[in-house]
VEXRO-633092 format. One line per field, with one value per residue: x, y, z of N, C-alpha, C in turn. Coordinates in steps of 0.1 Angstrom, whole numbers, plus 2048, in hexadecimal, padded with zeros to 3 digits. Layout:
BEGIN
n_xx <- (X	...);
n_yy <- (Y	...);
n_zz <- (Z	...);
ca_xx <- (X	...);
ca_yy <- (Y	...);
ca_zz <- (Z	...);
c_xx <- (X	...);
c_yy <- (Y	...);
c_zz <- (Z	...);
***
This chain:
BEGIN
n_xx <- (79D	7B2	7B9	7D1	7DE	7D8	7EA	803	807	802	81B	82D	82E	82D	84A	855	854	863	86E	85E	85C	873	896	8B3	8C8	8BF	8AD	88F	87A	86A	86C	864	848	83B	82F	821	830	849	852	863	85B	868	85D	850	85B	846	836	818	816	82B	81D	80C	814	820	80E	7FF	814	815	7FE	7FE	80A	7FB	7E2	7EB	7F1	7D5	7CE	7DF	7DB	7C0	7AF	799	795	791	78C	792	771	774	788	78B	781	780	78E	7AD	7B0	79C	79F	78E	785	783	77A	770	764	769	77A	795	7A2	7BA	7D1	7E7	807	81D	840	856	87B	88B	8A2	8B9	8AA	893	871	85D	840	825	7FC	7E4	7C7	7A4	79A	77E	761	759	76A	761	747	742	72C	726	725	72E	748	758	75E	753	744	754	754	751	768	77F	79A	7B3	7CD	7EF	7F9	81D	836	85C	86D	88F	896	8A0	8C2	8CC	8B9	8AE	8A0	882	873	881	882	885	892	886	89C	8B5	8AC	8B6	8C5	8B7	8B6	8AA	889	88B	896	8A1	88B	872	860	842	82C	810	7F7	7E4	7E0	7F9	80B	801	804	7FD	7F5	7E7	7E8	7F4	7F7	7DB	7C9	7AE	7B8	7CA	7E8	80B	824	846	85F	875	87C	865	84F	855	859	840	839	82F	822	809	80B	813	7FB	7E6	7CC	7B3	7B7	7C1	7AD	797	7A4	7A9	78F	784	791	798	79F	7AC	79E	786	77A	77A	761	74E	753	75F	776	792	79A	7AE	7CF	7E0	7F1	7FC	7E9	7D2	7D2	7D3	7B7	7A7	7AB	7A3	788	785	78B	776	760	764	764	746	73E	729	714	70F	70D	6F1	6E4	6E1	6D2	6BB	6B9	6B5	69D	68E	688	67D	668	65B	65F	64C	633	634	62C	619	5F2);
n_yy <- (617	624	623	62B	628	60B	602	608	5FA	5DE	5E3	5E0	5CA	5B6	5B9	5A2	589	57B	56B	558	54C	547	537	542	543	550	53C	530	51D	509	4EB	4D7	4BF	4A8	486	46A	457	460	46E	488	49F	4B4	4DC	4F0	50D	51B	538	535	525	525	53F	536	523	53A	544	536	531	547	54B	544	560	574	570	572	58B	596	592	59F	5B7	5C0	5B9	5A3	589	57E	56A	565	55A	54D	542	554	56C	58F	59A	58A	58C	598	5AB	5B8	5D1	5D0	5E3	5FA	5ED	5F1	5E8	5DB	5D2	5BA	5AB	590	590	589	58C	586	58A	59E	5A8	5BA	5D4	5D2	5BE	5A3	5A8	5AA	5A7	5BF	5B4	5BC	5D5	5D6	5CC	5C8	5D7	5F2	5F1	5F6	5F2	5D7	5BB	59F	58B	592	593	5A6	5C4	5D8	5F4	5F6	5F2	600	600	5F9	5E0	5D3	5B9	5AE	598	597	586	574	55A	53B	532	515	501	4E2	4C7	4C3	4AC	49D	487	485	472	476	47D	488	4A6	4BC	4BB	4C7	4E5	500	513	52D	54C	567	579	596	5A9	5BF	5D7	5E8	607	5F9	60D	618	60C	605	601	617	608	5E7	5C7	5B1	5B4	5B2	5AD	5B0	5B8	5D1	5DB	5D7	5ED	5E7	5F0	5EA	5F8	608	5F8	5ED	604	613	623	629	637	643	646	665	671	665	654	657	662	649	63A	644	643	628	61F	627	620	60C	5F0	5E4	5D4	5D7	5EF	5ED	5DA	5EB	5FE	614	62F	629	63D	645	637	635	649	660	665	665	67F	691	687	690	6A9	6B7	6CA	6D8	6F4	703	6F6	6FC	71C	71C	70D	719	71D	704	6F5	6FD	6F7	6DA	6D8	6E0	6CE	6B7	6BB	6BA	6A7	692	69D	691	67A	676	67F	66C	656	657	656);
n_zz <- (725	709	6E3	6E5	6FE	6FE	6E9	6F2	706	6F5	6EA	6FE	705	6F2	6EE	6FC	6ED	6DE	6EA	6F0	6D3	6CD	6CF	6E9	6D7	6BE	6AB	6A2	6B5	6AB	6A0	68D	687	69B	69A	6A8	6A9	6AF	6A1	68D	678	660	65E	648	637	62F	62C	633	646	65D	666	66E	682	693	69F	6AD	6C2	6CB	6DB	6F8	700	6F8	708	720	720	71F	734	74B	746	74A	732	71C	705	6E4	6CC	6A8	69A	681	665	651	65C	66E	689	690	6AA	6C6	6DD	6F8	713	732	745	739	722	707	6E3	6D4	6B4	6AA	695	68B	67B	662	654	640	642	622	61F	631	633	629	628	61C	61B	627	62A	637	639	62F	616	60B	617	634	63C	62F	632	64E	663	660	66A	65B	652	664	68A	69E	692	67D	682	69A	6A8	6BE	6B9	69F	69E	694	699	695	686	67C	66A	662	64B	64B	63D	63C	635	63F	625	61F	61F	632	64F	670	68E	6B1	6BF	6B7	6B3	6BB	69F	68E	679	681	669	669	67B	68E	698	69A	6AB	6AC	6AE	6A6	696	683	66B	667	660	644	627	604	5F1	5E5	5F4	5E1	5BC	5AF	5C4	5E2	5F5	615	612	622	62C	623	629	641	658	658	65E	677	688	67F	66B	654	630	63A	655	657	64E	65D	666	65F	641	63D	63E	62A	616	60E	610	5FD	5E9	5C5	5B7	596	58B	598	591	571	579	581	56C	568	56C	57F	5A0	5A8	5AC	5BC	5DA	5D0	5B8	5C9	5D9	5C1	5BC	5D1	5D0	5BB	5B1	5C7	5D2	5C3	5CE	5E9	5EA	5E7	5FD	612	606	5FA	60C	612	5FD	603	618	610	5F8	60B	620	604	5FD	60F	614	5FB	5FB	612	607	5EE	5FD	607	60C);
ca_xx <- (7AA	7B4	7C4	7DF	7E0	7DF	7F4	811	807	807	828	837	82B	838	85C	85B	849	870	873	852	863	885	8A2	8BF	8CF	8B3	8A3	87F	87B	862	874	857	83E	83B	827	81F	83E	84E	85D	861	85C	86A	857	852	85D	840	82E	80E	81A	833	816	804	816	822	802	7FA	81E	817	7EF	7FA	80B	7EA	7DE	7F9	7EF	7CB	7CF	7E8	7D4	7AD	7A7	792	795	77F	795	788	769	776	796	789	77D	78A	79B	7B3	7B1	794	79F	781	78B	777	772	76A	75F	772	77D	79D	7A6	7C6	7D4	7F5	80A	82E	847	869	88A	893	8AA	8BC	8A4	883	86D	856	835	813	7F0	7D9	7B8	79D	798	774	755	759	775	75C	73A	744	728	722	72F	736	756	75E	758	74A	745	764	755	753	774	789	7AC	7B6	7D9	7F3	809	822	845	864	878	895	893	8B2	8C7	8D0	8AA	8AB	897	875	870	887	87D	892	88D	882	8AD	8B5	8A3	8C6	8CE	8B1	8B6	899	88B	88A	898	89F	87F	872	84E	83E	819	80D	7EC	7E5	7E5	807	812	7FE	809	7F5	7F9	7E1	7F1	7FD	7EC	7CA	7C1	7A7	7C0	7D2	7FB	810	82D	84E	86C	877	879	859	849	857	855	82C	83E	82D	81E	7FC	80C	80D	7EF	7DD	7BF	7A5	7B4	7BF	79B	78F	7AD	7A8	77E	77A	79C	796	7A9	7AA	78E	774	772	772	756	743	751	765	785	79A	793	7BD	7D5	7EC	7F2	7FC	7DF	7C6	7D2	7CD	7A8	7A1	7AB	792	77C	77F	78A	769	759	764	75F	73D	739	71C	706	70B	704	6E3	6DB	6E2	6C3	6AD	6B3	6AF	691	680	68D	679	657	658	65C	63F	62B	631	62A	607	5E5);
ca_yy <- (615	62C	61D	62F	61E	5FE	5FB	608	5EB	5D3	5E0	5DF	5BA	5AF	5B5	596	582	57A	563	54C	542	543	539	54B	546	556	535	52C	512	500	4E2	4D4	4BA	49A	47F	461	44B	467	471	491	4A4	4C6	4E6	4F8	51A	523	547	539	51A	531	547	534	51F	542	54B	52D	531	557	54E	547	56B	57E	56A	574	59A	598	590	5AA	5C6	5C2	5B2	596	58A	57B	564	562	54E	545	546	561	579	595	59E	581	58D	5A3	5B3	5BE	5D9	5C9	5F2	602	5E6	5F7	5DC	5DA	5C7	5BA	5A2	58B	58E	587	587	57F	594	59C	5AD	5C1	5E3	5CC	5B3	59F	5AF	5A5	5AC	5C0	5B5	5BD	5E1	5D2	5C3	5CF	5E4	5FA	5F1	5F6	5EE	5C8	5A7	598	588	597	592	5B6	5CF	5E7	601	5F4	5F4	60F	601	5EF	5DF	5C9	5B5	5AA	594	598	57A	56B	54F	533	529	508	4F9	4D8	4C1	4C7	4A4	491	484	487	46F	47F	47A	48E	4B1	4C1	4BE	4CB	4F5	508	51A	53D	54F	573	57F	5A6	5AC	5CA	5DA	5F7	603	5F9	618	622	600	5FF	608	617	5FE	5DB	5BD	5AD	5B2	5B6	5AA	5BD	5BB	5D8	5D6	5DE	5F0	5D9	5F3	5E3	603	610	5F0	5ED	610	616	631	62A	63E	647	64E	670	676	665	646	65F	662	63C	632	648	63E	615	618	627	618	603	5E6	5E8	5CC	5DD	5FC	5E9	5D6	5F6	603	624	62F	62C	649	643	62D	637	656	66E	66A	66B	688	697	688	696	6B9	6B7	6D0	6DA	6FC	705	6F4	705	725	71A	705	71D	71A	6F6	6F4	704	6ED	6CF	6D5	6E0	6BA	6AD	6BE	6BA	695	690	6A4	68F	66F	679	67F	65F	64F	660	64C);
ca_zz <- (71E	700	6DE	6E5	708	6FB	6E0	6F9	70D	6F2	6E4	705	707	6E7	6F0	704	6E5	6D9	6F4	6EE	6C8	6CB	6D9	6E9	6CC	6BA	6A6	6A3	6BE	6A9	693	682	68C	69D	699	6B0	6A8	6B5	696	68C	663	662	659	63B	638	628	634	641	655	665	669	679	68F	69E	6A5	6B6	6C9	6D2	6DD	705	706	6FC	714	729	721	724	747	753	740	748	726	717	6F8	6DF	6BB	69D	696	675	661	64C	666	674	68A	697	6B9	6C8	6EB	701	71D	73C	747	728	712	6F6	6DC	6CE	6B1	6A9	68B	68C	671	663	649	63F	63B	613	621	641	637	629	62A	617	61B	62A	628	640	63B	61E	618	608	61D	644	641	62B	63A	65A	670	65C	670	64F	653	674	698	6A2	683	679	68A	6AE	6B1	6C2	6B1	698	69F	68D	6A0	68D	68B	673	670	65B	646	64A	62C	63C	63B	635	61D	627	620	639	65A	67A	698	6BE	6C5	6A9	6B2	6B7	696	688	67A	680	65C	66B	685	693	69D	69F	6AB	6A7	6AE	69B	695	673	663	669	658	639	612	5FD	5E4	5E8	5F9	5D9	5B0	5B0	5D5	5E7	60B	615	60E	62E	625	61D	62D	64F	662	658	65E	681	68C	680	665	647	632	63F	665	65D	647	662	667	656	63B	636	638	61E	606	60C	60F	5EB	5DE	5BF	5AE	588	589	59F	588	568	57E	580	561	56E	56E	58E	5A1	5AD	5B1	5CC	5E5	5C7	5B4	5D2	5DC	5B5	5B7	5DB	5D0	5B1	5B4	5D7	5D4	5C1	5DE	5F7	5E7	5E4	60A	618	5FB	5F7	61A	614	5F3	607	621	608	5F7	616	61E	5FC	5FD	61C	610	5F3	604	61C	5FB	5EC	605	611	60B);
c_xx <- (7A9	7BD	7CB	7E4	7E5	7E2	802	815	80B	815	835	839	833	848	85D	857	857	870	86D	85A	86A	88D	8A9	8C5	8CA	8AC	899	880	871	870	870	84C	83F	82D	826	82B	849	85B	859	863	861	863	85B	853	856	834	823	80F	820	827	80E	807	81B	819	7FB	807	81C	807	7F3	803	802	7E4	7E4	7F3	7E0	7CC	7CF	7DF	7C3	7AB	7A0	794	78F	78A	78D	77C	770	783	798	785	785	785	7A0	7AE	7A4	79B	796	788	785	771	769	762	763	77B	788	79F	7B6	7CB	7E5	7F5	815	830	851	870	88C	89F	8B0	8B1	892	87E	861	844	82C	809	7ED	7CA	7B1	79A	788	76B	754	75E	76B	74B	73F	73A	721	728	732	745	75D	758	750	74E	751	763	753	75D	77C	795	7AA	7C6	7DF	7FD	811	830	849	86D	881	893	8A4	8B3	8CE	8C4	8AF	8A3	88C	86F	872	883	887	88C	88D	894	8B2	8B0	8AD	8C6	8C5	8AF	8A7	89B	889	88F	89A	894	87A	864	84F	82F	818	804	7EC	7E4	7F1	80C	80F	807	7FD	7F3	7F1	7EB	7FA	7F2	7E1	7C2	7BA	7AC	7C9	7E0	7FE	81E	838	85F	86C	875	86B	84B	84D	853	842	833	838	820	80F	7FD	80B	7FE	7E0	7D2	7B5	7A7	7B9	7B4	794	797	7AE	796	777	788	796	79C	79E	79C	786	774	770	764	74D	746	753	773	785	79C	7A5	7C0	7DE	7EF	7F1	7F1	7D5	7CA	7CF	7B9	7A0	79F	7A5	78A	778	784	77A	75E	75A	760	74E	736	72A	70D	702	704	6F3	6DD	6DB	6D4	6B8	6AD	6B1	6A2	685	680	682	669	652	657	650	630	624	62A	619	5FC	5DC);
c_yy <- (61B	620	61F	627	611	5FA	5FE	5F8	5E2	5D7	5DF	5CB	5AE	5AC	5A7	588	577	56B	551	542	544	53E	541	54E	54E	54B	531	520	504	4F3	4DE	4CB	4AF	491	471	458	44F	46C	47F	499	4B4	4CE	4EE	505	526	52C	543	52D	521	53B	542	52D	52D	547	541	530	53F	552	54F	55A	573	57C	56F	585	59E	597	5A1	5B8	5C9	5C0	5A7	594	581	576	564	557	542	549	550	567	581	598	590	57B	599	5A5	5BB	5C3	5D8	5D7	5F5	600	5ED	5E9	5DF	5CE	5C5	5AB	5A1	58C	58E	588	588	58D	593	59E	5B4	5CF	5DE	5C3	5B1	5A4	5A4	5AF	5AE	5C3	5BB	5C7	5E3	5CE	5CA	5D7	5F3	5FE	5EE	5F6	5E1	5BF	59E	595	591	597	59A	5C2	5D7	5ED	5FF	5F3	601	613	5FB	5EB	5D3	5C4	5A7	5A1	590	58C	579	55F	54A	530	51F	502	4EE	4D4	4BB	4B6	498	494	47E	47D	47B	484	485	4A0	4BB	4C7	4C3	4DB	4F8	514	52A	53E	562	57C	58B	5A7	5B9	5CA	5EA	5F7	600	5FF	621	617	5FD	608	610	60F	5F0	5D4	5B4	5AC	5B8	5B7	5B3	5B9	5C7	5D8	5DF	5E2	5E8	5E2	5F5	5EF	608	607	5F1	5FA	617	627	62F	638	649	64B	65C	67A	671	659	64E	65B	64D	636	635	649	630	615	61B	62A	60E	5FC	5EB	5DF	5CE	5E9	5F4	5E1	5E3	5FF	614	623	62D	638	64E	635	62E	648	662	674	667	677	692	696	68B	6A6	6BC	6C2	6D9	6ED	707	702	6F7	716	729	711	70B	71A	70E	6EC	6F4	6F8	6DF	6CE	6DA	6D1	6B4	6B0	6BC	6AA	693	691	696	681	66B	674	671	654	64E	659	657);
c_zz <- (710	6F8	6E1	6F2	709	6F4	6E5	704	709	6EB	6EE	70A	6FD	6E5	6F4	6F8	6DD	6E0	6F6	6E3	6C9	6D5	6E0	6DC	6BF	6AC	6AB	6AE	6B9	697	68B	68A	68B	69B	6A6	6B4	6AA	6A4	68D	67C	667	65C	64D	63D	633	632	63B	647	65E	66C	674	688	698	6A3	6B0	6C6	6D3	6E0	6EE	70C	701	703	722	72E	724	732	74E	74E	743	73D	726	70C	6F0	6D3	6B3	69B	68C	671	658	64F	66A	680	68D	6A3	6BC	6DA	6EF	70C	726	744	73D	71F	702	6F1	6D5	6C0	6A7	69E	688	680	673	655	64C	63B	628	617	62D	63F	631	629	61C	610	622	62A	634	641	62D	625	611	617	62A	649	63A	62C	649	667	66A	665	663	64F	65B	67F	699	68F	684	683	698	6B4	6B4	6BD	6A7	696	693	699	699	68C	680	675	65D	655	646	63C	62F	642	634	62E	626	628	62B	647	66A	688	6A5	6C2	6BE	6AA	6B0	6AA	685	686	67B	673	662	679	686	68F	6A0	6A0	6AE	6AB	6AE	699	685	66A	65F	663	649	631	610	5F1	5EE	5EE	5ED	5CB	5B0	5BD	5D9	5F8	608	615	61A	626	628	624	63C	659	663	660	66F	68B	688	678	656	643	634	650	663	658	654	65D	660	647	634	635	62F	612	608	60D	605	5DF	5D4	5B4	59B	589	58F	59B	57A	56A	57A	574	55F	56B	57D	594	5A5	5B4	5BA	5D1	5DD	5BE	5BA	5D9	5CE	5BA	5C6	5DB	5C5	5B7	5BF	5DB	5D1	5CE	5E7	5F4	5E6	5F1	60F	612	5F4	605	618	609	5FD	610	61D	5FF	5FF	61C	613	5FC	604	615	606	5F3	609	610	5F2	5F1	610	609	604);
***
């Protein structure tokens, strides 16, 4: 199975994903949380309860899709690991990995934003397990699957408590639902997840986000890995005590074209210096190292 294979899969899968949280009507089906006495507190509308209970809500249709597709799949050990989701291809053993996310409507053309993941530790040592199942580089994909929702403006008071009888008349704090799966390069920003953070920022304009049109789709996964794996926030160069080599797409493309005419003008015979350092490297190694 090819990424390309199976992210048509999972985005043909996700259409149905509407149907798990919502109503017809299109609210959340979740009202909040019971307790023993059968008495029920309503949910907060805050980003990572929502976050999570849909992730618990979505878990039997991955389940659902492992099946039908020859997958396996593998959750996070821990709550700071990546990926979410690991998909194993029971042919191939090619590893996908894929991370739920969400945010809210600002508006009919954007949304809120979320993070995809630290562009530090494994995203940049890519054959570490440090805070991730299988290293970076064992995987074949890297997906987002994602869901846009509304927030209500008739939540009640998060405080009040509704008997079992009662469920009716309880709004649900979000509703109309849009999932999405995109590989995660075609969703990020160039711009951090929010401040200083070392997570990558997904872009924030609804179409782009939906459609996998941001802007690294057409520059390509090459080059988004080598503008987020030696990106650095203001506080990891005054750490090392450099400037910023760039802060966003216009000036990495200034500090990629540095120089590079001279060096190409100059490729054969840098060629040639390069395996004479590696050659005297080596001798001198030997040398050191001789009794």
């Amino acid at each position: 199975m090819s990424p390309a294979d199976f992210l048509a899969r999972l985005q043909t899968h996700a259409r149905s994903f509407g149907k798990a949280v919502a109503t017809n009507e299109g609210e959340w089906i979740i009202k909040g949380f019971i307790d023993v006495y059968r008495r029920i507190y309503t949910i907060s509308v805050d980003t990572k309860i929502t976050s999570k209970v849909l992730e618990l809500l979505l878990f039997p249709m991955f389940v659902e899709f492992a099946k039908a597709n020859g997958l396996r799949f593998e959750l996070s050990p821990h709550q700071n690991f990546y990926p979410d989701i690991t998909f194993i291809h029971d042919d191939s053993g090619r590893k996908f990995a894929v991370d739920i996310k969400s945010t809210y409507r600002v508006n009919d053309s954007s949304v809120n934003g979320m993070t995809l993941g630290a562009f530090t530790g494994y995203f940049r040592k890519r054959d570490s397990n440090k805070n991730t199942l299988y290293p970076y580089g064992q995987y074949s994909g890297h997906f987002v699957l994602g869901a846009v929702y509304s927030k209500c403006d008739d939540v009640l008071d998060e405080r009040k408590i509704f008997a079992l009888d009662d469920l009716d008349k309880i709004p649900s704090v979000i509703k109309n639902f849009q999932f999405f799966a995109q590989p995660k390069y075609r969703v990020a920003s160039w711009r951090p997840g929010s401040g200083n953070t070392k997570n990558i920022g997904a872009v924030t304009k609804l179409d782009e986000l939906l459609n996998g049109t941001g802007p690294f789709e057409k520059l390509g996964e090459e080059v988004y890995d080598d503008y987020w794996m030696f990106y650095l926030t203001r506080d990891m160069a005054q750490a090392l005590e450099i400037e910023r080599p760039y802060t966003n797409l216009t000036s990495y493309l200034t500090y990629k074209q540095r120089g590079i005419g001279t060096l190409l003008d100059h490729q054969d015979e840098i060629a040639g210096l390069g395996d004479d350092e590696a050659t005297n490297g080596d001798e001198a190694g030997r040398e050191e190292g001789e009794e």
